[in-house]
Biopython code that builds the backbone (N, CA, C, O; Angstrom):
import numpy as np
from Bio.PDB.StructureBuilder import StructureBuilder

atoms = [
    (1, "UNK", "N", (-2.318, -1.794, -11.281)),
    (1, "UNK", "CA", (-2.348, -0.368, -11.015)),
    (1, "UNK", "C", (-3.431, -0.016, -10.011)),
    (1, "UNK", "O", (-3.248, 0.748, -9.063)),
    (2, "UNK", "N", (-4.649, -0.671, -10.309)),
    (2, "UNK", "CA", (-5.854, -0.201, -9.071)),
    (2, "UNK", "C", (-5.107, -0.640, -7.449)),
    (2, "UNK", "O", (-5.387, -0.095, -6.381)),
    (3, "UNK", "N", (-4.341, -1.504, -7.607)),
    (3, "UNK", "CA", (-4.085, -2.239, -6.004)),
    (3, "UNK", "C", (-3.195, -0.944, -5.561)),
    (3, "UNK", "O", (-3.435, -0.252, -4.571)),
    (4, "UNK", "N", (-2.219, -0.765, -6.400)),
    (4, "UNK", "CA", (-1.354, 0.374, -6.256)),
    (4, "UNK", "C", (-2.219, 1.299, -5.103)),
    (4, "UNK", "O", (-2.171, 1.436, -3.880)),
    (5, "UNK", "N", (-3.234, 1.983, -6.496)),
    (5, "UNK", "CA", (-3.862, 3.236, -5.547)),
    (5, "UNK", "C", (-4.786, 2.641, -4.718)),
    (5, "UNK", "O", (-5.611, 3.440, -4.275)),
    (6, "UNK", "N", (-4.949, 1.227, -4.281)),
    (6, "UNK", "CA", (-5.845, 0.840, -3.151)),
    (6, "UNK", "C", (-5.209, 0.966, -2.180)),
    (6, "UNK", "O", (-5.744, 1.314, -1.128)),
    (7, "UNK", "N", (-3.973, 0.731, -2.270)),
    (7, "UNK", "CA", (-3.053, 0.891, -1.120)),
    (7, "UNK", "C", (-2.747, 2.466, -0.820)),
    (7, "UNK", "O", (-2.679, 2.632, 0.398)),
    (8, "UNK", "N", (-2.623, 3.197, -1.263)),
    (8, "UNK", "CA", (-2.604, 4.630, -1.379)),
    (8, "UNK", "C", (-3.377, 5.126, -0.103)),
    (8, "UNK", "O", (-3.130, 5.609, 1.002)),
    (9, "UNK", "N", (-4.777, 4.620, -1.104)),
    (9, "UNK", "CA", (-5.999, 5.292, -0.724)),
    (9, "UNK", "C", (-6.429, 4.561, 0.909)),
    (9, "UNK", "O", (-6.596, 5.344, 1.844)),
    (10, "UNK", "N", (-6.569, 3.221, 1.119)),
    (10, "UNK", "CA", (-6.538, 2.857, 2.439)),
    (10, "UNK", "C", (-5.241, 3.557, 3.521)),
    (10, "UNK", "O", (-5.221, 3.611, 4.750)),
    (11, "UNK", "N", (-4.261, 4.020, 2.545)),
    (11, "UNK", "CA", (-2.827, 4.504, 4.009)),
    (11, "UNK", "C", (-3.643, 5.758, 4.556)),
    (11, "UNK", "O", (-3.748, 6.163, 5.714)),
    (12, "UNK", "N", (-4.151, 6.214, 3.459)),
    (12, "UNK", "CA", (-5.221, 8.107, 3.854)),
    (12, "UNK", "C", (-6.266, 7.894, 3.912)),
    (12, "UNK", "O", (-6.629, 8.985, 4.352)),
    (13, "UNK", "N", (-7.228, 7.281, 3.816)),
    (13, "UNK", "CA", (-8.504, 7.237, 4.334)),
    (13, "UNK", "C", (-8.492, 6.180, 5.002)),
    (13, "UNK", "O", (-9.537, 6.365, 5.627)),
    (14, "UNK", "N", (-8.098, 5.162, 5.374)),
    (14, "UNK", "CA", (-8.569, 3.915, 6.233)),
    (14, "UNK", "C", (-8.592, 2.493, 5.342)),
    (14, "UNK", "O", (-8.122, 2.409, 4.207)),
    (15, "UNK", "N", (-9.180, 1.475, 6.016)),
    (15, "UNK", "CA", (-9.487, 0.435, 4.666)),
    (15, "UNK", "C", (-10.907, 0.706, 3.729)),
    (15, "UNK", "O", (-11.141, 0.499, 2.539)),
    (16, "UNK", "N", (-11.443, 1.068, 4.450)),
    (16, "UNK", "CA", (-12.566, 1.738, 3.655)),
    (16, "UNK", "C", (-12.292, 1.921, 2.105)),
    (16, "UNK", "O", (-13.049, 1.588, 1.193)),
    (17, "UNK", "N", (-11.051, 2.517, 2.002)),
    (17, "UNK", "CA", (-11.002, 3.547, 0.719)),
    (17, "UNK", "C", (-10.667, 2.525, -0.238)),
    (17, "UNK", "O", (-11.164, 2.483, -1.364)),
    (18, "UNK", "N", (-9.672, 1.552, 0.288)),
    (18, "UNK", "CA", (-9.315, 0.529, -0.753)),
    (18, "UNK", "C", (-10.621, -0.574, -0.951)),
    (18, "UNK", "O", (-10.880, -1.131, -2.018)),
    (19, "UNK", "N", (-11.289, -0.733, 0.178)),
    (19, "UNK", "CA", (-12.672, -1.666, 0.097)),
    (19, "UNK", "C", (-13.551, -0.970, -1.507)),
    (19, "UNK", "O", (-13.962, -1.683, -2.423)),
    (20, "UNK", "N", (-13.639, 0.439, -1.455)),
    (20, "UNK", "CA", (-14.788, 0.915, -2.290)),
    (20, "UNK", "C", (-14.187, 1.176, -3.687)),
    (20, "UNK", "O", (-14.704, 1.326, -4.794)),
    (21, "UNK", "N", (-12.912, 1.179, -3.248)),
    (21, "UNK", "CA", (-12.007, 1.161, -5.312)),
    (21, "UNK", "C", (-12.393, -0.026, -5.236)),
    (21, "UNK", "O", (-13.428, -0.338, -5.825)),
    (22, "UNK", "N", (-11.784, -0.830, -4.619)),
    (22, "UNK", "CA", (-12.392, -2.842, -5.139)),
    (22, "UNK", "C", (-13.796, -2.585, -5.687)),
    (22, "UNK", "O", (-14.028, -2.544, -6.895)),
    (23, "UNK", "N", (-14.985, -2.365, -4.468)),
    (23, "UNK", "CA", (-16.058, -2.495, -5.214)),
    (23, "UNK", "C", (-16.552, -1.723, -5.917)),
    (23, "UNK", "O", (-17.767, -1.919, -5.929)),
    (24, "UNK", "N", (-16.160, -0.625, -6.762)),
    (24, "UNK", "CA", (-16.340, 0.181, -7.581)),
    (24, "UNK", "C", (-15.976, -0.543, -8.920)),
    (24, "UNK", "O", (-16.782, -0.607, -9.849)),
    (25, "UNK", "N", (-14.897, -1.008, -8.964)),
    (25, "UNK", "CA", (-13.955, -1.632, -9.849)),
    (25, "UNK", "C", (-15.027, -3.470, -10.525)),
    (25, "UNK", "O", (-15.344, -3.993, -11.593)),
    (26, "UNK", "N", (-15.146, -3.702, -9.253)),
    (26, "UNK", "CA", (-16.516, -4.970, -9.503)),
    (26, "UNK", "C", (-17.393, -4.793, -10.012)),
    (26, "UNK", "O", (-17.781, -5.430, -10.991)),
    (27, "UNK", "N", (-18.041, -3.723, -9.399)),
    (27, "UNK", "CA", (-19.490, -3.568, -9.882)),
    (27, "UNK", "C", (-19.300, -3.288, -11.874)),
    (27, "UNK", "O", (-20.119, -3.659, -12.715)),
    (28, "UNK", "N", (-18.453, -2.813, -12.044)),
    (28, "UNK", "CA", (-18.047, -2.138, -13.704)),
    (28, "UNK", "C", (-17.822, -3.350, -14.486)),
    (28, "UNK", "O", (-18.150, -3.614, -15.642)),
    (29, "UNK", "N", (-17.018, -4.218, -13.367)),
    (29, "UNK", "CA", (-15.777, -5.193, -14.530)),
    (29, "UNK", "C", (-16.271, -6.848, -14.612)),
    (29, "UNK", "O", (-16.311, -7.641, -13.672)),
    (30, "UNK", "N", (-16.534, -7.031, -15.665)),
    (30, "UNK", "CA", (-17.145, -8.369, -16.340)),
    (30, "UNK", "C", (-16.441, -9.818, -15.472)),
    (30, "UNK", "O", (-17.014, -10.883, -15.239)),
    (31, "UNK", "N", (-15.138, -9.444, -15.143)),
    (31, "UNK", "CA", (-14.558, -10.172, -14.169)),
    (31, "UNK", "C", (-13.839, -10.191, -13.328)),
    (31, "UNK", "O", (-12.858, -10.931, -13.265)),
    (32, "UNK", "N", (-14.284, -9.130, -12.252)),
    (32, "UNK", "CA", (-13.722, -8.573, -10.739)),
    (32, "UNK", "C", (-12.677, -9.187, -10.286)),
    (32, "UNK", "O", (-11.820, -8.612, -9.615)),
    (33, "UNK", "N", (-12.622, -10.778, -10.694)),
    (33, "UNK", "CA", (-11.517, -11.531, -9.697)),
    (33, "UNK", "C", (-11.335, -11.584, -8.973)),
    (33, "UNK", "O", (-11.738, -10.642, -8.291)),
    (34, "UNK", "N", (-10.533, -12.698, -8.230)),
    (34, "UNK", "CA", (-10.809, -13.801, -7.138)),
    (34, "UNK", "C", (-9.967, -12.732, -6.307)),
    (34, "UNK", "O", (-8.966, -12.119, -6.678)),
    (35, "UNK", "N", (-10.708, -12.662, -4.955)),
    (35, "UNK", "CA", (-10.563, -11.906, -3.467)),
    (35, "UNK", "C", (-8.829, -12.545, -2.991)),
    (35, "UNK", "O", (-7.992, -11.941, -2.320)),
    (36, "UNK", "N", (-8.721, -13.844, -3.570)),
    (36, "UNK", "CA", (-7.502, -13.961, -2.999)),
    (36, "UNK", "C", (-6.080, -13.513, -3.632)),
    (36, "UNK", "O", (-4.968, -13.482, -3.106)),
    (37, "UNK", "N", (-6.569, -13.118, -5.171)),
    (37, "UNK", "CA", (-5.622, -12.552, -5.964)),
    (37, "UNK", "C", (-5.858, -11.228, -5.930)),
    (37, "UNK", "O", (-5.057, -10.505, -6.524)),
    (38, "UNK", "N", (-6.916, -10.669, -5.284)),
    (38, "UNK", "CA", (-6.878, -9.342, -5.325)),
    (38, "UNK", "C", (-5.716, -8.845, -3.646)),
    (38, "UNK", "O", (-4.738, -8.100, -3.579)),
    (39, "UNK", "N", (-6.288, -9.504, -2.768)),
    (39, "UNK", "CA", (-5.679, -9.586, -1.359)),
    (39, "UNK", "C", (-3.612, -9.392, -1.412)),
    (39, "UNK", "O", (-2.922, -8.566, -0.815)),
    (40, "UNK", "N", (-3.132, -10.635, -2.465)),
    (40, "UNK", "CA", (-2.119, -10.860, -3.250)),
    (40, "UNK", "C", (-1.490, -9.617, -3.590)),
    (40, "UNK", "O", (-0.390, -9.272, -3.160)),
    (41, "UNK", "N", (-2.223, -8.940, -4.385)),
    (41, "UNK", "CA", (-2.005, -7.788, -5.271)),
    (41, "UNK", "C", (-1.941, -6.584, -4.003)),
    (41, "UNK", "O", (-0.978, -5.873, -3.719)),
    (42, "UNK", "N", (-2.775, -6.604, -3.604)),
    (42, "UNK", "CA", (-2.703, -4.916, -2.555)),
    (42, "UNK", "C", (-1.378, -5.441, -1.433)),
    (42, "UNK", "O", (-0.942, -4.494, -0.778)),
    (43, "UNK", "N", (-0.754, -6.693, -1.162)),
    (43, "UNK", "CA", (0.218, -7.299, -0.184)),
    (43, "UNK", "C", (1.586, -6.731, -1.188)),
    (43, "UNK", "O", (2.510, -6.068, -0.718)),
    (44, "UNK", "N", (1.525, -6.982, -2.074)),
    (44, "UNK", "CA", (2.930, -6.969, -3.434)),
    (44, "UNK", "C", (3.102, -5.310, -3.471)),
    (44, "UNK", "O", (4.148, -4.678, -3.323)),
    (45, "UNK", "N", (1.627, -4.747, -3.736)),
    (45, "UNK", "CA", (1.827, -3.277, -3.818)),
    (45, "UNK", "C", (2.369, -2.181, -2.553)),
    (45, "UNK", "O", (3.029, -1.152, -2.696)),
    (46, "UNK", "N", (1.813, -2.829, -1.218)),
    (46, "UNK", "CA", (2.421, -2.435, -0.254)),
    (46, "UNK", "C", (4.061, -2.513, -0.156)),
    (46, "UNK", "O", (4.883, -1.626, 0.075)),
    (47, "UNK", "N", (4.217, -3.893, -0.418)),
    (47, "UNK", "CA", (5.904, -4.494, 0.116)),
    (47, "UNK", "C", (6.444, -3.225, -0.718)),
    (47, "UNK", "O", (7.169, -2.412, -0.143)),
    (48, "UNK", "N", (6.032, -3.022, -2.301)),
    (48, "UNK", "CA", (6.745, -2.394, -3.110)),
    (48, "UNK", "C", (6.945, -0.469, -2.419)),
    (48, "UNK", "O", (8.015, 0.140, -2.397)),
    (49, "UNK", "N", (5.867, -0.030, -2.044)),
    (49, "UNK", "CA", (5.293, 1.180, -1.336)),
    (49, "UNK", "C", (6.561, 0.995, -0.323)),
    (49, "UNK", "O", (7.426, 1.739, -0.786)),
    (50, "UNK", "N", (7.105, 0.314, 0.906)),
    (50, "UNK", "CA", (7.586, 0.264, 1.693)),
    (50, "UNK", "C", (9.070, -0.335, 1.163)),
    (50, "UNK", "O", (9.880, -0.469, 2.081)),
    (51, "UNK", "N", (9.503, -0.680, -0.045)),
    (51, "UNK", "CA", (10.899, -0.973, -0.355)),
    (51, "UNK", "C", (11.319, 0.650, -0.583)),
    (51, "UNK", "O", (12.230, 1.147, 0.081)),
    (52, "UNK", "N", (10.526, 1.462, -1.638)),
    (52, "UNK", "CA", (10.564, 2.927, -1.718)),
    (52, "UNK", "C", (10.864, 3.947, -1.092)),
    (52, "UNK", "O", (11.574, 4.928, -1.311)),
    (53, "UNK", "N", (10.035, 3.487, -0.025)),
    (53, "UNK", "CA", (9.959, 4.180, 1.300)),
    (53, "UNK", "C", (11.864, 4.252, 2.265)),
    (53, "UNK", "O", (12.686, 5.102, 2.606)),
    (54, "UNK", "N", (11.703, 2.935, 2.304)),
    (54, "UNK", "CA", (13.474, 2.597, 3.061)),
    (54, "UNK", "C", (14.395, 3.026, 2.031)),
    (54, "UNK", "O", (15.419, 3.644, 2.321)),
    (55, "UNK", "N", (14.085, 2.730, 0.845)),
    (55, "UNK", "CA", (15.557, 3.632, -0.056)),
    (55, "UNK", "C", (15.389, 4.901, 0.263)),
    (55, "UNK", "O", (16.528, 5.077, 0.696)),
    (56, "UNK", "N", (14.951, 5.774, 0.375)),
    (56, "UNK", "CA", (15.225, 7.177, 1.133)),
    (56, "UNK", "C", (16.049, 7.309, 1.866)),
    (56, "UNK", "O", (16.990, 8.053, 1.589)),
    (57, "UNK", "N", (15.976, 6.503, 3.287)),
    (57, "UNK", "CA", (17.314, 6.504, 3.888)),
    (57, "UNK", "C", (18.396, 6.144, 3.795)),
    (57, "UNK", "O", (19.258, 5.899, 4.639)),
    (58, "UNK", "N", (18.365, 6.064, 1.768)),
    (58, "UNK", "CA", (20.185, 6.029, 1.702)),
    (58, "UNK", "C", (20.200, 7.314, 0.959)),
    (58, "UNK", "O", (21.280, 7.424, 0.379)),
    (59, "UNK", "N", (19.429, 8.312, 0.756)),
    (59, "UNK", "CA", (19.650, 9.828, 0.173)),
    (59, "UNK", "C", (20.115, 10.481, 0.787)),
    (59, "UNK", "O", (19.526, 11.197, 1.597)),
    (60, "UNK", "N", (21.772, 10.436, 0.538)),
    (60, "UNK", "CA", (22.542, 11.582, 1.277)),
    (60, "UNK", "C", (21.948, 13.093, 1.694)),
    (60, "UNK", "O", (22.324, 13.679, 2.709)),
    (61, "UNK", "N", (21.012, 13.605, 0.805)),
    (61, "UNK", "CA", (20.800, 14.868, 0.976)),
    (61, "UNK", "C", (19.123, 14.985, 2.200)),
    (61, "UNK", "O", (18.366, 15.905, 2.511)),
    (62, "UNK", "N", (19.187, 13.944, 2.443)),
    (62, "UNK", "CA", (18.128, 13.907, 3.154)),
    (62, "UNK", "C", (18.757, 14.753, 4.605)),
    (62, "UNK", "O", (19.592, 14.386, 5.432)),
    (63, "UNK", "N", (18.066, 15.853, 4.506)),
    (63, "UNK", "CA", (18.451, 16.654, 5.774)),
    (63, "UNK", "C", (17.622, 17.519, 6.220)),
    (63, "UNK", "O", (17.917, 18.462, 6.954)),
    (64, "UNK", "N", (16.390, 17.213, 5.747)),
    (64, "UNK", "CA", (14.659, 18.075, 6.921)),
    (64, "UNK", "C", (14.798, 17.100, 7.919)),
    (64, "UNK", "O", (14.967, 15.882, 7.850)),
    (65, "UNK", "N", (14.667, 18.056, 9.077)),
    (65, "UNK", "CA", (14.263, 17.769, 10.278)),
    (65, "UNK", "C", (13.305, 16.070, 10.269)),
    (65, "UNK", "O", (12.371, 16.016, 9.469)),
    (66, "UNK", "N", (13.529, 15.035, 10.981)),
    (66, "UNK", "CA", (12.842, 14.156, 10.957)),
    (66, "UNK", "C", (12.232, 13.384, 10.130)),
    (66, "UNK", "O", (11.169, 12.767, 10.197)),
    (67, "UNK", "N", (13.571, 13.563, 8.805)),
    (67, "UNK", "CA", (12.741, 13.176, 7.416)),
    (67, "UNK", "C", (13.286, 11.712, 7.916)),
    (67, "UNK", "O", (12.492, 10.822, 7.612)),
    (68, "UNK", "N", (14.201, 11.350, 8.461)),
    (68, "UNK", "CA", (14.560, 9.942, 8.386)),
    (68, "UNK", "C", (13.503, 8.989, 9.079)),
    (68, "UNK", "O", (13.086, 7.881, 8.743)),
    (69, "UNK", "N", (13.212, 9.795, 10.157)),
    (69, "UNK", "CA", (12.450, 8.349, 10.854)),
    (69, "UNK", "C", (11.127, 9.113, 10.044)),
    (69, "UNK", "O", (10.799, 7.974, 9.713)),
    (70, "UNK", "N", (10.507, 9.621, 9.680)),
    (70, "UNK", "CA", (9.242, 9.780, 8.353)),
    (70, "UNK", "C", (9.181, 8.683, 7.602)),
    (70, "UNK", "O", (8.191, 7.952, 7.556)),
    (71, "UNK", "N", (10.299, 8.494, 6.932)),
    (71, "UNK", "CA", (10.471, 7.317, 5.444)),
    (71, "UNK", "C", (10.409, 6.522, 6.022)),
    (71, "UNK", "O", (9.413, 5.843, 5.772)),
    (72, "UNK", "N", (11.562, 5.835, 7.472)),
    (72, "UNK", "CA", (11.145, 4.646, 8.242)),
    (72, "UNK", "C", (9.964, 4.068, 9.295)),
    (72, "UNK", "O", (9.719, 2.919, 9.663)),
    (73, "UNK", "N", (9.378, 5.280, 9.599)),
    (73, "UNK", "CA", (7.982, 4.656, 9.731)),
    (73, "UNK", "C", (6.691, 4.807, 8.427)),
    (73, "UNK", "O", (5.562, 4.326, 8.522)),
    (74, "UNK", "N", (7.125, 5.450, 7.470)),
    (74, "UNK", "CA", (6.170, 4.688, 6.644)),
    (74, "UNK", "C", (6.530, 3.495, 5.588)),
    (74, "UNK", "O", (5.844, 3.050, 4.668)),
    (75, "UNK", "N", (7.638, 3.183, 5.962)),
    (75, "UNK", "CA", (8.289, 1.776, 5.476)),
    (75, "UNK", "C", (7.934, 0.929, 6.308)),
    (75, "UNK", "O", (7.915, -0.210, 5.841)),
    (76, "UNK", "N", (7.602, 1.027, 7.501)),
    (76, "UNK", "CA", (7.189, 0.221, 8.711)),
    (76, "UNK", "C", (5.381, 0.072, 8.503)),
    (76, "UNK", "O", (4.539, -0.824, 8.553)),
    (77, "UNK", "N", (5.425, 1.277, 8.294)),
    (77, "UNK", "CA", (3.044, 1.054, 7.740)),
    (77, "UNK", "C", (3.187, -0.068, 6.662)),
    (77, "UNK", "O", (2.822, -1.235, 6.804)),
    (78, "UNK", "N", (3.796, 0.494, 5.532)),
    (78, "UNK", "CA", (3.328, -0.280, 4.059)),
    (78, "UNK", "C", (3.847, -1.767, 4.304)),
    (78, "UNK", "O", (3.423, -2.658, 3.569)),
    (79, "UNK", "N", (5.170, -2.189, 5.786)),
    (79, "UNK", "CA", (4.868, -3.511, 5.743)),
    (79, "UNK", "C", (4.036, -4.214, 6.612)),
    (79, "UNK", "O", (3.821, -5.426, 6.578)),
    (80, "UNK", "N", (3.568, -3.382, 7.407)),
    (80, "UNK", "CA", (2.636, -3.900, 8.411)),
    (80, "UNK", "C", (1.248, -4.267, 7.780)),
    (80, "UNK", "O", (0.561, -5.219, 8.151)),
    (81, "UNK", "N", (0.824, -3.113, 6.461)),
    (81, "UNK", "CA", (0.146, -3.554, 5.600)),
    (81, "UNK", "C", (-0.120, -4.722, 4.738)),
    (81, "UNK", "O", (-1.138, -5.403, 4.619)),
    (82, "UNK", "N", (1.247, -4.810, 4.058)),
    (82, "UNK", "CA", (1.380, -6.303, 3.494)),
    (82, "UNK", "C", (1.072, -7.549, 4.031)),
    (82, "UNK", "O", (0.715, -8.642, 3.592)),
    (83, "UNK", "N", (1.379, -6.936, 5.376)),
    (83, "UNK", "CA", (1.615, -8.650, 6.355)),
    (83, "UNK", "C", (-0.247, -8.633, 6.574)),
    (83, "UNK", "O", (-0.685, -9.783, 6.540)),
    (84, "UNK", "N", (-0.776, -8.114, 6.674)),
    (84, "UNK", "CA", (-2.440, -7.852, 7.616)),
    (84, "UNK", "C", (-3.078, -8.616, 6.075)),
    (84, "UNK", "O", (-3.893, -9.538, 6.093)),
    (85, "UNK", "N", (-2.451, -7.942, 4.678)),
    (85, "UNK", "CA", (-3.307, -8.530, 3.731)),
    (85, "UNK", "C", (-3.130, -9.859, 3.558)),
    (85, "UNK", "O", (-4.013, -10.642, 3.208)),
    (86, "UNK", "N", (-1.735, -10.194, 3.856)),
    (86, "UNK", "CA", (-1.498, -11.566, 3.719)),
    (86, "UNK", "C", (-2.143, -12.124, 4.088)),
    (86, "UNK", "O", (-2.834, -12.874, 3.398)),
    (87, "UNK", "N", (-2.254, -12.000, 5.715)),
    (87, "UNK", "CA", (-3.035, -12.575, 6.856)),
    (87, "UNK", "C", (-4.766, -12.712, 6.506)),
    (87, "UNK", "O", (-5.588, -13.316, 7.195)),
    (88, "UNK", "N", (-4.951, -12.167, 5.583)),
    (88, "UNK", "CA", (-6.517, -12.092, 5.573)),
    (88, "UNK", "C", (-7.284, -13.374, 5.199)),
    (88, "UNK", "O", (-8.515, -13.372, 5.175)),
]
sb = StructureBuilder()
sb.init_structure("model")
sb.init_model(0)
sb.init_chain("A")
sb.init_seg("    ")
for serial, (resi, resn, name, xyz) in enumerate(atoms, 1):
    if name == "N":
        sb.init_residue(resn, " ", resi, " ")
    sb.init_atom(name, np.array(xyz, "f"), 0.0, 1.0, " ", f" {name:<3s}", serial, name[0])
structure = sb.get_structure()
């Protein structure tokens, strides 16, 4: 659940935001866990953020102005996200 809103919180504030839930979350927790399972976790939470995102554009009623390419470029962030955490 924290990776969830790390990912959230880095799409609106930057990476920053997900850096300081991590170390907020460390400094508290008896066993913070390994950077590469955390990295793992914010990559899974994105893909999931951006599967969400593309099912929109099968909602027939989707009919605001520019809602389509909206959902598909932020289906395009949350995987560009995944891939950068992977990469880390």
């Amino acid at each position: 659940e924290l990776a969830m809103l790390a990912v959230d919180a880095e799409r609106i504030a930057g990476a920053w935001g997900g850096d300081a839930l991590r170390e907020a979350y460390a400094s508290g927790a008896e066993d913070p866990g390994a950077p590469a399972v955390w990295r793992f976790q914010l990559a899974l939470r994105a893909a999931t953020r951006a599967k969400v995102a593309l099912w929109h554009l099968d909602d027939p009623e989707l009919r605001e102005a520019g809602a389509r390419e909206r959902w598909l470029r932020r289906g395009h962030e949350y995987l560009e996200a995944a891939a950068q955490h992977l990469a880390r």
